[in-house]
C-alpha positions as a Python dict, from the first residue, in 0.01 Angstrom:
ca = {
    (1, 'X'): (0, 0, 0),
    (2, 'X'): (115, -331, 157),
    (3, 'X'): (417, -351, 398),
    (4, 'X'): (592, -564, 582),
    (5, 'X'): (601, -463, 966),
    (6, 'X'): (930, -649, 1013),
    (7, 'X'): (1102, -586, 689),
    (8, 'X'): (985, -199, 798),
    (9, 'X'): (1172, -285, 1141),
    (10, 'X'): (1508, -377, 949),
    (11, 'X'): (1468, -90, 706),
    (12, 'X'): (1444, 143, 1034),
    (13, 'X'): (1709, -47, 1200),
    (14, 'X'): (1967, 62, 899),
    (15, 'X'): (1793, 407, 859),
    (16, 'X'): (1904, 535, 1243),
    (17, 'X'): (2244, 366, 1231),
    (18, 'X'): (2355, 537, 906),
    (19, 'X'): (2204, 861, 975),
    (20, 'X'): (2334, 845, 1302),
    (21, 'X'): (2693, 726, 1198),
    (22, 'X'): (2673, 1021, 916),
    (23, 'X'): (2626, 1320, 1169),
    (24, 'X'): (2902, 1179, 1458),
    (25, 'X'): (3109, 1160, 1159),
    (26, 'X'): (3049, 1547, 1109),
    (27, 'X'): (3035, 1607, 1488),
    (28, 'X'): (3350, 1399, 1536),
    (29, 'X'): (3564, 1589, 1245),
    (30, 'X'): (3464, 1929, 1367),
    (31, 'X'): (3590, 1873, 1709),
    (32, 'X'): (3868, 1695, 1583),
    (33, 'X'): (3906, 2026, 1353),
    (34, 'X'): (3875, 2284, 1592),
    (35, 'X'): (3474, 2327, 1645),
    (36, 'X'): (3306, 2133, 1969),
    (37, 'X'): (2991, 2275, 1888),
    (38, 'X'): (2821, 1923, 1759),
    (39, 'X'): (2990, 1818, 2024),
    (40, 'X'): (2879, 2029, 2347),
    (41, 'X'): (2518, 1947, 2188),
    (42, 'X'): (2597, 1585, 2231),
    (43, 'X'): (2632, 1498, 1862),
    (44, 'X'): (2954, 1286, 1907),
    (45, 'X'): (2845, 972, 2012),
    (46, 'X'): (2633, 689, 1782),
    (47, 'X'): (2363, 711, 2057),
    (48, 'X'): (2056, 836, 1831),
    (49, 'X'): (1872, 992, 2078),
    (50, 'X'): (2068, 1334, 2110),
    (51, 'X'): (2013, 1323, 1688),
    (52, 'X'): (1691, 1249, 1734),
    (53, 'X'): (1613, 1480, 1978),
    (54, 'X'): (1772, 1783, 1718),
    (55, 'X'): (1543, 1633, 1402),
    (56, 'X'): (1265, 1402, 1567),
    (57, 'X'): (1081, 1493, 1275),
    (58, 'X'): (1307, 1404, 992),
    (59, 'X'): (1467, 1143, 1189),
    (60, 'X'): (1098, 920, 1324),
    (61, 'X'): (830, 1068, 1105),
    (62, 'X'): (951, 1086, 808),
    (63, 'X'): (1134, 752, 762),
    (64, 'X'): (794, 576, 923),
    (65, 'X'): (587, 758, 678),
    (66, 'X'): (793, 726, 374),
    (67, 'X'): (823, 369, 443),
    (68, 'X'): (410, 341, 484),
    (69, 'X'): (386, 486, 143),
    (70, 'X'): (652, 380, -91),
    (71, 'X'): (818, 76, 119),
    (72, 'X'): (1127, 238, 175),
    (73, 'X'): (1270, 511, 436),
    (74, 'X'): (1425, 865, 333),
    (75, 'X'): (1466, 1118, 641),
    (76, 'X'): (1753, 1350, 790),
    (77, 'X'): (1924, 1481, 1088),
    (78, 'X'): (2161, 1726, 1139),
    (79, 'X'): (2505, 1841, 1305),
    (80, 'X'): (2546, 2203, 1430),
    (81, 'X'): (2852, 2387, 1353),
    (82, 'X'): (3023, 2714, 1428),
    (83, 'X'): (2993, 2987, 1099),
    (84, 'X'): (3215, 3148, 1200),
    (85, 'X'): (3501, 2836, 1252),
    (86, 'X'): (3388, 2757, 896),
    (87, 'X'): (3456, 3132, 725),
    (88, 'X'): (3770, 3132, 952),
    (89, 'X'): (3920, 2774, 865),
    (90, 'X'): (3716, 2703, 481),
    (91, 'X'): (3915, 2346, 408),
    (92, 'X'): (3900, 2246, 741),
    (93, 'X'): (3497, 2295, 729),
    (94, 'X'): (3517, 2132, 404),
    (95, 'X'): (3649, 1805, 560),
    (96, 'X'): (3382, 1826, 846),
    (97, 'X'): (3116, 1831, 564),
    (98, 'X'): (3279, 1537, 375),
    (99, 'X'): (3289, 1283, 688),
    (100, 'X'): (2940, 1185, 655),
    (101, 'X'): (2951, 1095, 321),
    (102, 'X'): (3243, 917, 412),
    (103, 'X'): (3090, 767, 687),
    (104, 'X'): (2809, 634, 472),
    (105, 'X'): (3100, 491, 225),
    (106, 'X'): (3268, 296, 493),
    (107, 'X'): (2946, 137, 595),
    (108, 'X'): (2897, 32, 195),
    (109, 'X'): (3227, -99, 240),
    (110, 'X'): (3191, -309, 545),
    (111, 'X'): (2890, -450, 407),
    (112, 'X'): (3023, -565, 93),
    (113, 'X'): (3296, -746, 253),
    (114, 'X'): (3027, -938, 479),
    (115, 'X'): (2821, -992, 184),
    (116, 'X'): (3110, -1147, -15),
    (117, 'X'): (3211, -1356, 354),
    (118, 'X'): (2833, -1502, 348),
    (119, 'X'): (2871, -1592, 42),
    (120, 'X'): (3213, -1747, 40),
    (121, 'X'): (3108, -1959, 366),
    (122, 'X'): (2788, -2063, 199),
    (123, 'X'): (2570, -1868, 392),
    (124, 'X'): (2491, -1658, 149),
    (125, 'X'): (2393, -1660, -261),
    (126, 'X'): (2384, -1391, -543),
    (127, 'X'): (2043, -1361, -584),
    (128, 'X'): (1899, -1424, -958),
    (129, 'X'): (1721, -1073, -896),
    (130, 'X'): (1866, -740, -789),
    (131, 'X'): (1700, -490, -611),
    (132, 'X'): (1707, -193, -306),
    (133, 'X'): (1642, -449, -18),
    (134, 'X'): (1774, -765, -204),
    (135, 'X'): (2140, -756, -281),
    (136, 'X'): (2235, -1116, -158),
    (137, 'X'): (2033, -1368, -56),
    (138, 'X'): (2034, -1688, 215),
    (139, 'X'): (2131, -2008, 112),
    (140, 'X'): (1903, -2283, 246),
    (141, 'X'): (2067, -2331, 562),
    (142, 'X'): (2012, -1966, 715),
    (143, 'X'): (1736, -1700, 762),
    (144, 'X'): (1691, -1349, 565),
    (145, 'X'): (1726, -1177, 870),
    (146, 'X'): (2100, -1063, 812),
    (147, 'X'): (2101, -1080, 401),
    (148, 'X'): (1817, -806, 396),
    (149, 'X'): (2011, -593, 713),
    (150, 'X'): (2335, -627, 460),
    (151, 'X'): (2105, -587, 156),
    (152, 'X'): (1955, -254, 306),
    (153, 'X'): (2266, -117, 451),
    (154, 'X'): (2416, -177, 139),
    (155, 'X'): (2242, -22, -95),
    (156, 'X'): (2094, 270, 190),
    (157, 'X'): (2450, 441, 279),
    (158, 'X'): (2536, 400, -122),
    (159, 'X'): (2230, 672, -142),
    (160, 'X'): (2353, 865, 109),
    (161, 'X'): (2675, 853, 29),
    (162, 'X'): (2603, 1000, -327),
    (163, 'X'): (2324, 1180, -241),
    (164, 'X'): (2512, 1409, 6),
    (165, 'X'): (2800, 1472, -227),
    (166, 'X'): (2593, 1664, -433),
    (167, 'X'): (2725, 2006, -459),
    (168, 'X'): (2381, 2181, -398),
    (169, 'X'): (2281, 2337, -89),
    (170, 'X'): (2183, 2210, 200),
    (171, 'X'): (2375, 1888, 111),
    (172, 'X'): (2738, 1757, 219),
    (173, 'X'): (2887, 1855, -146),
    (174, 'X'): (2829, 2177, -125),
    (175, 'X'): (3004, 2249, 220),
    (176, 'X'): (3328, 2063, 71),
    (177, 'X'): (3344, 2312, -206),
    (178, 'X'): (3505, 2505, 56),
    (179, 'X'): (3812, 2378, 12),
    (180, 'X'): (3925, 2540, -271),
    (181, 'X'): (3793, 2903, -85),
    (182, 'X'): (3993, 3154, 120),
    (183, 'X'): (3805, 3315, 398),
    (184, 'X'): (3631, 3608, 237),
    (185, 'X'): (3492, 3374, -50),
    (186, 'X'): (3405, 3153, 192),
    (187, 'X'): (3207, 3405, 356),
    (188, 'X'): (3006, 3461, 58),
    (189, 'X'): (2929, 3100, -36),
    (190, 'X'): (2776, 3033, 303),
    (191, 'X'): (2581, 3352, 309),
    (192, 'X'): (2422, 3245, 13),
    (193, 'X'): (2375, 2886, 65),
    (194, 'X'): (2207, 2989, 400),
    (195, 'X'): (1916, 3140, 253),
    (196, 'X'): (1569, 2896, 270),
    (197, 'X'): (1491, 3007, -125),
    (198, 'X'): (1815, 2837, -250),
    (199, 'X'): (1858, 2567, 9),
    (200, 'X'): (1489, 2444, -122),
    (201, 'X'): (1568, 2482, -477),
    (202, 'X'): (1888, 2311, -386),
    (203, 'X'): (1710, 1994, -216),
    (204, 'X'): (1451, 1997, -508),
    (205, 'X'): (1715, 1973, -809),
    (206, 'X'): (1889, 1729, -615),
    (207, 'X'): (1609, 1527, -564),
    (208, 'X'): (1482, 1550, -890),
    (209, 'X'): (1832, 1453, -1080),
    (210, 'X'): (1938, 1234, -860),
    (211, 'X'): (1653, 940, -983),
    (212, 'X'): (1816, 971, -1299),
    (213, 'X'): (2197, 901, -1184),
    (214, 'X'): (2140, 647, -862),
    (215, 'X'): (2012, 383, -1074),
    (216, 'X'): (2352, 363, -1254),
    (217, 'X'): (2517, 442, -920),
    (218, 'X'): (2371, 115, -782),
    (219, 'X'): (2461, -105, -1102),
    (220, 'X'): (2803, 1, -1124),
    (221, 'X'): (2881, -111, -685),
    (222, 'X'): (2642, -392, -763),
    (223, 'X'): (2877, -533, -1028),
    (224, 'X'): (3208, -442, -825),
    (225, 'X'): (3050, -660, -561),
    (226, 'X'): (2993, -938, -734),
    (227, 'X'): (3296, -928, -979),
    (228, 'X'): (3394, -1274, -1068),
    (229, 'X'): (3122, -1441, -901),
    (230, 'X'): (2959, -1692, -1139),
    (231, 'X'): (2607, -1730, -1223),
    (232, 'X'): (2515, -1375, -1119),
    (233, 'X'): (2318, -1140, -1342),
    (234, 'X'): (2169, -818, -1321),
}
């Protein structure tokens, strides 16, 4: 398959910034919470290489590889926490495992508003096309370089975002249906979702579903960006 080396730079770019941002959120909320685990490993920072260093594989190899094959990046990392912080303090956990999602939102967020600032000082257009890596456009007067960063951080951390909040093991969701757990329930719930069986089967009905609800995911943000700009179509 074709690629682009430097559209695969910016895509790589976004990848490690988000992930990154994602697990100091969770690092950052633990601590903040009552666990320092994440961060005596490190994890508290937006430095990549202590995340890297925990998943170098789903972190560098993936992302390059998925990229090489399908033009886009999909990889992971990971924050550690205490199980034992989590049975003991279940809505507290349940916030750590929301902040990445969060994280991810507040990224959307920042690059919306930028988006809708290019465009309203003319340095950027709604494109006549929507897609992944092509959200907004450059007017004639300025490069692609920072509509397809926007575009892919965009539309990147919206995956991630509602990805994670699935409430399937080993994702985000299913760590904030702790909060409406006491201790010993708690208990049980992680037990569970710690086995490899269900955390596979987990990642593989998530995976699986989720093609069928992103699409209207994107559409519906796509349209709250661009509400009430003229000449736009999807």
């Amino acid at each position: 398959m074709n690629y682009d080396l430097l559209t695969g730079v910016k895509w790589y770019l976004v990848f490690l910034f988000s992930t990154t941002f994602h697990e100091a959120a969770h690092a950052w909320s633990a601590l903040k919470l009552g666990d320092d685990t994440a961060h005596r490993g490190g994890q508290v920072t937006l430095d990549p290489t202590p995340h890297i260093r925990r998943a170098p594989f789903g972190m560098v190899i993936v992302p390059i590889v998925s990229y090489l094959m399908g033009g886009w990046m999909i990889g992971w990392a990971s924050a550690p926490y205490d199980p034992r912080w989590a049975i003991a303090n279940p809505k507290r956990s349940a916030l750590m495992s929301l902040a990445g999602p969060a994280a991810n939102l507040i990224l959307v967020i920042i690059a919306a508003i930028l988006i809708r600032a290019g465009i309203a000082f003319h340095f950027f257009e709604s494109p006549e096309s929507i897609s992944f890596t092509n959200v907004v456009d450059a007017t004639a007067s300025s490069g692609m370089f920072f509509p397809t960063i926007l575009s892919i951080t965009f539309s990147l951390n919206l995956l991630l975002c509602a990805f994670n909040l699935l409430p399937l093991p080993p994702l985000d969701g299913s760590g904030a249906l702790l909060i409406f757990t006491n201790s010993e329930t708690a208990e049980k719930i992680l037990t569970a979702f710690s086995h490899p069986q269900l955390r596979f089967f987990g990642l593989f009905l998530a995976w699986k579903g989720f093609d069928y609800v992103f699409p209207s995911i994107h559409n519906f943000a796509i349209n709250l960006l661009y509400l009430g700009v003229e000449h736009y179509s999807l």
